[in-house]
N, C-alpha and C positions, 0 to 999 in steps of 0.2 A: 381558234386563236393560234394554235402550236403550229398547223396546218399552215395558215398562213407564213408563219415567221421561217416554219422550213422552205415555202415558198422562195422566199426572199432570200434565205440563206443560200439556194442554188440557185438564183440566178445573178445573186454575188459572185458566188465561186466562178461559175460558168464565163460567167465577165471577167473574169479576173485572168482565170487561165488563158481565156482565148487573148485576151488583148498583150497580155504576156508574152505567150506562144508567135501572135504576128509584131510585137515591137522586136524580137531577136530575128524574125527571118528578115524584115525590112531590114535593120542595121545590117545581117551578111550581105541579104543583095545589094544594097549599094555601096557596103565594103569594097565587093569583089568588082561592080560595074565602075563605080563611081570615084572610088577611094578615096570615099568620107565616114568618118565615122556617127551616126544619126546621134551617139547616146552623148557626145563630146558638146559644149556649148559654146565653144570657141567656133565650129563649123556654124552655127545659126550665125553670130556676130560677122563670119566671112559673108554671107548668104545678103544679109543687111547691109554690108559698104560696097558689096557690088551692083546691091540693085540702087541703093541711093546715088551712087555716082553717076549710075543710068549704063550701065552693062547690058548688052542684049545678049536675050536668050538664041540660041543655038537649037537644032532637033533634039539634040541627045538632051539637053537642058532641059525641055518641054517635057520631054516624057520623065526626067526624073523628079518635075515640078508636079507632075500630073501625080507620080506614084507617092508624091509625100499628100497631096492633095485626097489621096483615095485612101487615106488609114484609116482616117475616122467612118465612112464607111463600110470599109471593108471587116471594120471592127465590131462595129453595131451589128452589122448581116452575119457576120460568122459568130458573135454572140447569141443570137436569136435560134439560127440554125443548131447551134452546139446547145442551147437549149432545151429543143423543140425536136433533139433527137435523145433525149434522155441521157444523155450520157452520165448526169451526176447520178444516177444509180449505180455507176458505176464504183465511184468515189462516196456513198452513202451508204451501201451494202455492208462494207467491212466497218462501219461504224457503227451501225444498226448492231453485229451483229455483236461488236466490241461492248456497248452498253447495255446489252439486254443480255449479258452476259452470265454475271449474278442473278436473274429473272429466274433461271432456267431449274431453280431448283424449287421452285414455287409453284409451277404448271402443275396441274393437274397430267395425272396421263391419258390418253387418249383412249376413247372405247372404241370397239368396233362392234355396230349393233350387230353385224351378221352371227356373230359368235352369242349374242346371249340364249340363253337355252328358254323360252316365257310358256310357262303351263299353266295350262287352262284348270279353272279350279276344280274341284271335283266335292261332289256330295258324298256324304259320310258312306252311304250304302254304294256307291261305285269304288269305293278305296277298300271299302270288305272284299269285297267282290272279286275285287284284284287278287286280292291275298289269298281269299279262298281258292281261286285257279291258280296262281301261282303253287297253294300248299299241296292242291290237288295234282298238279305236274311233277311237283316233288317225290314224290308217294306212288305216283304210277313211273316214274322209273326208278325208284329203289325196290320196287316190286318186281319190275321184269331184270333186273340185277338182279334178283333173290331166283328168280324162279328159272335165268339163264345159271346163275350157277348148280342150281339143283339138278340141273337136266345134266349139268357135264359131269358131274356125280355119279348120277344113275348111267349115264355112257360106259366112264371108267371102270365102275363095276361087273358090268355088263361086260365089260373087254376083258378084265379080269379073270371072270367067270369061267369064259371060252377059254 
């Protein structure tokens, strides 16, 4: 349901923007061509006693009849397009990230299973077993410490001696 209605929410926007975006270029272009203003309604009312009184149209006329004629197409198509290229990710992202904002202290944090260390269980007589080599490695080098020290003893005396 939510899905949906953001659905809709962007291809509001999307329409909204583009059709925006192309009613300000159409007014400059034919500001600059035409030297009318499109957003003025006194220009529509001109438009209506010239053609009622039966005014003919001209080249330049035709194409400028042709480009008011082409909005609403060119409106739809570039709505569709501006669509259908994602762009409202654009414009969604930073609001996505505005609202889930407060969220962020609620996440769980993130494992990384490579790091857990998982040990295979071990029976009671393998865990002795350990300890006993482990005590036994213990004990054969505090022995060969004992019995290297004894020897540089009996050297120094030895040196001594002489």
């Amino acid at each position: 349901m939510i899905k949906k209605i953001f659905h809709y929410i962007c291809v509001l926007v999307a329409g909204i923007l583009w059709s925006a975006f192309l009613a300000l270029l159409f007014q400059q272009l034919f500001f600059y061509m035409y030297h009318i203003n499109l957003l003025n309604p006194q220009t529509y009312r001109i438009f209506s006693v010239f053609w009622n009184s039966g005014g003919v149209l001209s080249g330049k006329d035709i194409i400028m009849f042709l480009g008011l004629l082409l909005y609403l197409p060119l409106c739809f198509y570039g709505w569709y397009r501006l669509y259908h290229y994602k762009f409202m990710r654009l414009i969604t992202v930073p609001l996505n990230k505005i609202v889930n904002s407060g969220l962020d202290n609620y996440k769980a944090p993130d494992v990384n299973i490579k790091n857990l260390k998982i040990e295979e269980k071990k029976t009671l007589e393998q865990v002795v077993q350990e300890r006993l080599e482990a005590e036994k490695k213990k004990n054969q080098s505090q022995n060969t410490a004992n019995s290297d020290f004894r020897k540089k003893i009996i050297e120094q005396i030895e040196e001594n001696k002489k």
